[in-house]
PyMOL commands that place a pseudoatom at each C-alpha (Angstrom):
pseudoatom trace, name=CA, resn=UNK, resi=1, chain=A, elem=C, hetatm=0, pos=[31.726, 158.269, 52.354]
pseudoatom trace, name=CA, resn=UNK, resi=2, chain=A, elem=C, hetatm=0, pos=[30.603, 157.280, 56.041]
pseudoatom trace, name=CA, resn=UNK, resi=3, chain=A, elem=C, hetatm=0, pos=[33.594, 155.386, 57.971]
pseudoatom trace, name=CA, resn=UNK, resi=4, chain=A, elem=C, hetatm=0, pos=[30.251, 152.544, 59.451]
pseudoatom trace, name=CA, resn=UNK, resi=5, chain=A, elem=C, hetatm=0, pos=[27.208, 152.083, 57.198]
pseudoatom trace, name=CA, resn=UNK, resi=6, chain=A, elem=C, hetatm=0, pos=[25.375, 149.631, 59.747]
pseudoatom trace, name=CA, resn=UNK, resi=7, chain=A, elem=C, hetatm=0, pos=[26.599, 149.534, 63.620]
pseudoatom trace, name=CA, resn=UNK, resi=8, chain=A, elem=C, hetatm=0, pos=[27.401, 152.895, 65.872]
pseudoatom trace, name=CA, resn=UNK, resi=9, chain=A, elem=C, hetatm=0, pos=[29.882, 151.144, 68.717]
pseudoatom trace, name=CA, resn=UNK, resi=10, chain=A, elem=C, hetatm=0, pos=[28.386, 154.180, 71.059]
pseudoatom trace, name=CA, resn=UNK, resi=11, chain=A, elem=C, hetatm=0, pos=[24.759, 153.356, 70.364]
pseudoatom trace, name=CA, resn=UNK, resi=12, chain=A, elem=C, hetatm=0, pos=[25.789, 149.430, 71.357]
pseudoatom trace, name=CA, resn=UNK, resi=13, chain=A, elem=C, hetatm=0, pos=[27.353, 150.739, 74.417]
pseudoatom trace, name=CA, resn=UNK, resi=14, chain=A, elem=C, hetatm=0, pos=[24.741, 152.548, 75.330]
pseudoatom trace, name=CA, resn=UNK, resi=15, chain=A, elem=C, hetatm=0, pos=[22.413, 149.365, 74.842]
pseudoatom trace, name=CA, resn=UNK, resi=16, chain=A, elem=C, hetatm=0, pos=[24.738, 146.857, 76.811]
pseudoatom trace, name=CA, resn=UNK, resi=17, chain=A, elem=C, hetatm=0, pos=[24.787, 149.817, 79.461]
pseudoatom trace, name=CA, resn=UNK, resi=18, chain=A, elem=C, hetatm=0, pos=[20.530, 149.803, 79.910]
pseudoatom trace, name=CA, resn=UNK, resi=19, chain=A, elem=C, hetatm=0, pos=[20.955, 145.622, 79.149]
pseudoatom trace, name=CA, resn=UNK, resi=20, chain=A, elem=C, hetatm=0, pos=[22.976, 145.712, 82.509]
pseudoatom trace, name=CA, resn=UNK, resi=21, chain=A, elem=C, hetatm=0, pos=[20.646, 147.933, 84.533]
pseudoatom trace, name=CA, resn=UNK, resi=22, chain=A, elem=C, hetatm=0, pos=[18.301, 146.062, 83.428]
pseudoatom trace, name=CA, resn=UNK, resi=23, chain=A, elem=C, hetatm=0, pos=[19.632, 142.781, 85.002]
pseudoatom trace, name=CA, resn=UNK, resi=24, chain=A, elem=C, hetatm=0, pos=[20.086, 145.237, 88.643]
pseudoatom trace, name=CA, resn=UNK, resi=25, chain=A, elem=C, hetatm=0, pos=[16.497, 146.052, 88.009]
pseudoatom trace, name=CA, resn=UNK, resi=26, chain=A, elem=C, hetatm=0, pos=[15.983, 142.273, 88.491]
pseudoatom trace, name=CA, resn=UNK, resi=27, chain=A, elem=C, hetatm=0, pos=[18.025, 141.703, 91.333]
pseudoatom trace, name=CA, resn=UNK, resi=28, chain=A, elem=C, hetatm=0, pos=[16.297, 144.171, 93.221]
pseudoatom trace, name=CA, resn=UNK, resi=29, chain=A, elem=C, hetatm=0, pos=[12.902, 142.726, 93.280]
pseudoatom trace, name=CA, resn=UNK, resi=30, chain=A, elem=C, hetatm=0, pos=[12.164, 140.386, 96.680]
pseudoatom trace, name=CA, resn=UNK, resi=31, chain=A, elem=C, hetatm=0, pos=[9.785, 138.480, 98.328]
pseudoatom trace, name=CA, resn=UNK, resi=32, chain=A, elem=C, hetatm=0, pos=[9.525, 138.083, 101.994]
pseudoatom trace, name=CA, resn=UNK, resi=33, chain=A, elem=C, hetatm=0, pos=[10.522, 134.956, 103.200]
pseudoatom trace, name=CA, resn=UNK, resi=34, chain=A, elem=C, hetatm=0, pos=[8.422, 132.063, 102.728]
pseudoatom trace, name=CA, resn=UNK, resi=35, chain=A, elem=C, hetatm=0, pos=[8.988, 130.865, 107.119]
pseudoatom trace, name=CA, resn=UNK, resi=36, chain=A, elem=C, hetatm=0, pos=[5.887, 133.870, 107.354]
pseudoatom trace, name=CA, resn=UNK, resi=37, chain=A, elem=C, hetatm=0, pos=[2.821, 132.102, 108.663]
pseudoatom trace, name=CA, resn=UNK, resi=38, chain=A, elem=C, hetatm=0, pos=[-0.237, 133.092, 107.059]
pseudoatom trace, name=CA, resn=UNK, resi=39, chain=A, elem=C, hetatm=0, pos=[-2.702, 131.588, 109.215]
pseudoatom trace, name=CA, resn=UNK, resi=40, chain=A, elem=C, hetatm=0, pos=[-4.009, 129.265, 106.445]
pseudoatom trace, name=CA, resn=UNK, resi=41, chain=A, elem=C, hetatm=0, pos=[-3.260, 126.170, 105.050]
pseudoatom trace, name=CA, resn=UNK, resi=42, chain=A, elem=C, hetatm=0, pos=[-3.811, 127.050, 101.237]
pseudoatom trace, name=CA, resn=UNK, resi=43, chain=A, elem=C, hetatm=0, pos=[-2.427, 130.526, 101.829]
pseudoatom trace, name=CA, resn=UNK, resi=44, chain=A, elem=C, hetatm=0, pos=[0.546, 129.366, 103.167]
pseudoatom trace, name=CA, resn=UNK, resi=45, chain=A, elem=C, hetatm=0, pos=[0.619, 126.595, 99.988]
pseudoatom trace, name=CA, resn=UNK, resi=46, chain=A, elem=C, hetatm=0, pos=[0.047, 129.638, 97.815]
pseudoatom trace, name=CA, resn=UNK, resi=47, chain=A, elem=C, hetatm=0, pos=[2.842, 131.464, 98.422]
pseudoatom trace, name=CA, resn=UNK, resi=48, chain=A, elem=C, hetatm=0, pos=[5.481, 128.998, 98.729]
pseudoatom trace, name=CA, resn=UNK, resi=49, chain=A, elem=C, hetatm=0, pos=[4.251, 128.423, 94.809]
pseudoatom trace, name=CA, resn=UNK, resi=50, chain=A, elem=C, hetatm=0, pos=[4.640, 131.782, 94.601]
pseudoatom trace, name=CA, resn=UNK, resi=51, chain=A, elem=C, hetatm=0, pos=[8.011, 132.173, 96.191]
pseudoatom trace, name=CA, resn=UNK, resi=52, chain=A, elem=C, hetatm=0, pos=[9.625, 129.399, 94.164]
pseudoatom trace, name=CA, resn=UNK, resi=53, chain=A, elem=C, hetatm=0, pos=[7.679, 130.360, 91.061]
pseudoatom trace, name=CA, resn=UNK, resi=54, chain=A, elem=C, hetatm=0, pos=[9.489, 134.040, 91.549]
pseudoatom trace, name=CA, resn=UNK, resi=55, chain=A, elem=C, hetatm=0, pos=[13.088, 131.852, 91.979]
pseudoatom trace, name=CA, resn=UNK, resi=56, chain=A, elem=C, hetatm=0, pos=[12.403, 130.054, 88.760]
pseudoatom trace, name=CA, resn=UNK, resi=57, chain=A, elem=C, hetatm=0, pos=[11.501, 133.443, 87.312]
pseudoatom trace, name=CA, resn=UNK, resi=58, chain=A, elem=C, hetatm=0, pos=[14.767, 135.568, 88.824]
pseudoatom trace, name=CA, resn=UNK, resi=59, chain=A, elem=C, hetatm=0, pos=[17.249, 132.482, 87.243]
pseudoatom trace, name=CA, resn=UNK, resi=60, chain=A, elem=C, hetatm=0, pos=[15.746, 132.806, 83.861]
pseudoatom trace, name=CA, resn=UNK, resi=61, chain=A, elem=C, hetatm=0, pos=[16.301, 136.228, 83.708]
pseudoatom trace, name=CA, resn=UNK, resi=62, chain=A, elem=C, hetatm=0, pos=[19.646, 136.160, 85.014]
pseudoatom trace, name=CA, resn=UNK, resi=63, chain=A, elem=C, hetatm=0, pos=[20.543, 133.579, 82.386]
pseudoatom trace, name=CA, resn=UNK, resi=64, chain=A, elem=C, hetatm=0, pos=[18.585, 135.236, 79.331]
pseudoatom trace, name=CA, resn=UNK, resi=65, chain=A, elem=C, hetatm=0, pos=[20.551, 138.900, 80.711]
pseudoatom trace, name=CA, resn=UNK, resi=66, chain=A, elem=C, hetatm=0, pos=[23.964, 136.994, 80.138]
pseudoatom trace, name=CA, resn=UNK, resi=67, chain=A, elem=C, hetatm=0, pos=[22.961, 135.591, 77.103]
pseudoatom trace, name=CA, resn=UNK, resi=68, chain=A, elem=C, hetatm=0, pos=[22.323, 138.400, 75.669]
pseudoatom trace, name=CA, resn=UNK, resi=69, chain=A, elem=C, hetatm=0, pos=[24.963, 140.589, 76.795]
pseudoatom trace, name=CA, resn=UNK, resi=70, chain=A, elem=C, hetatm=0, pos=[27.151, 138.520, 75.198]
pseudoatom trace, name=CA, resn=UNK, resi=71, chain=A, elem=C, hetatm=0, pos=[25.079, 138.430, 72.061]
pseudoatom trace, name=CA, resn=UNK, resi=72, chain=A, elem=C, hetatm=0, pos=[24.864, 142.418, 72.279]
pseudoatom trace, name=CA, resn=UNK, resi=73, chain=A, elem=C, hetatm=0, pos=[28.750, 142.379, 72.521]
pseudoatom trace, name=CA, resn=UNK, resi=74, chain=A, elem=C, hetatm=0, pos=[29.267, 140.057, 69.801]
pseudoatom trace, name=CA, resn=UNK, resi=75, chain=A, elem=C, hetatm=0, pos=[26.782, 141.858, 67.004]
pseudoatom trace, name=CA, resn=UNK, resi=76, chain=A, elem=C, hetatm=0, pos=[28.692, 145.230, 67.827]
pseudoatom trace, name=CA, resn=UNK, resi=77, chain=A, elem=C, hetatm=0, pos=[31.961, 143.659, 67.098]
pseudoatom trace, name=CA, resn=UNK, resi=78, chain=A, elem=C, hetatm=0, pos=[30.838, 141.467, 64.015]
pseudoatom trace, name=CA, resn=UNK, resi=79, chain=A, elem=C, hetatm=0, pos=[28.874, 144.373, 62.652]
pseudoatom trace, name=CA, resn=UNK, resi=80, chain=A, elem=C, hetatm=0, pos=[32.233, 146.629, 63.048]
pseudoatom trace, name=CA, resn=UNK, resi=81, chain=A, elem=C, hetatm=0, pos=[34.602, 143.879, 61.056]
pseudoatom trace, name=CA, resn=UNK, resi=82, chain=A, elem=C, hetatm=0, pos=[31.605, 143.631, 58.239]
pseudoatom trace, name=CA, resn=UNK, resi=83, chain=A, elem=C, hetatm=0, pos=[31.767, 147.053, 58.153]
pseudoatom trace, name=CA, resn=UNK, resi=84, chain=A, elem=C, hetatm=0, pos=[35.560, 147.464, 57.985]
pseudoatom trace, name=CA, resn=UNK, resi=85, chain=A, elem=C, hetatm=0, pos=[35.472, 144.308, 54.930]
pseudoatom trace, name=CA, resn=UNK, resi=86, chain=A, elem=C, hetatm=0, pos=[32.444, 146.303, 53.551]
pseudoatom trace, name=CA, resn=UNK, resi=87, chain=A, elem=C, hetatm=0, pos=[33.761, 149.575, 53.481]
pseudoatom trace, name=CA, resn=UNK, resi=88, chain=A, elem=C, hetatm=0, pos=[37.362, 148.438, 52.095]
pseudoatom trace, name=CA, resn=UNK, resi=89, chain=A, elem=C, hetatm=0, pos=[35.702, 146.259, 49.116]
pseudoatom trace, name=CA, resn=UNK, resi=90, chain=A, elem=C, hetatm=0, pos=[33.561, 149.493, 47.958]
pseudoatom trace, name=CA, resn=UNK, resi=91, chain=A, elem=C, hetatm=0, pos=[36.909, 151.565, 48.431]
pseudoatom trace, name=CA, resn=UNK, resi=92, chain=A, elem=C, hetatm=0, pos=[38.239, 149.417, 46.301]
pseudoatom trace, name=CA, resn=UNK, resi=93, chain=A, elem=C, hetatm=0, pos=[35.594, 148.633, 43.350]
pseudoatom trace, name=CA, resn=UNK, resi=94, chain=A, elem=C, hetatm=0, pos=[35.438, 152.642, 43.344]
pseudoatom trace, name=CA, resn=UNK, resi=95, chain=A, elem=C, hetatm=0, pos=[38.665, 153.215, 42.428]
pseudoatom trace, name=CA, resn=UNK, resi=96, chain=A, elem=C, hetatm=0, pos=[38.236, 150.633, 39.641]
pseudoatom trace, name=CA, resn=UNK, resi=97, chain=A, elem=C, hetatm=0, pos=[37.207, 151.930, 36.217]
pseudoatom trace, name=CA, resn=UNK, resi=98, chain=A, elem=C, hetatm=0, pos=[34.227, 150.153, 34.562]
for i in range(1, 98): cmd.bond("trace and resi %d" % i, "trace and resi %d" % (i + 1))
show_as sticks, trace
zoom trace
């Protein structure tokens, strides 16, 4: 009999681990300043839209990244205590003659 049927704490280590480069990943990417004159009028329009747009962007994924680290967290540990219940019920119907 296996001591986890569902959830390998390593393998959810692992995934919080590439989660969290992932949010690095994310805090790496830049834009030059916006105070960069382009020359024209709708270029200059442009990228401010694109410069806040990219802000907007950033803060999502930032707040999505800590969402689900949290969520990645809190499977591994629910999965480990319905595994522990799991495992200790069967233990316990197997030792109990039909």
């Amino acid at each position: 009999m296996t001591a986890s049927f569902a959830c390998d704490p390593a393998e959810m280590t692992r995934l919080k681990d590439r989660h969290d480069t992932l949010r690095g990943t994310v805090d790496e990417i830049t834009l030059p300043s916006g105070a960069i004159n382009w020359g024209f009028l709708v270029v200059n329009s442009g990228y401010s839209k694109l410069e806040s747009d990219a802000k907007r962007r950033r803060d999502t994924m930032h707040k999505w990244c800590d969402q689900m680290s949290g969520a990645i967290s809190k499977t591994s540990s629910d999965a480990q205590a319905g595994d522990s219940h799991w495992a200790s019920v069967i233990e316990k119907d197997r030792r109990t003659s039909l």
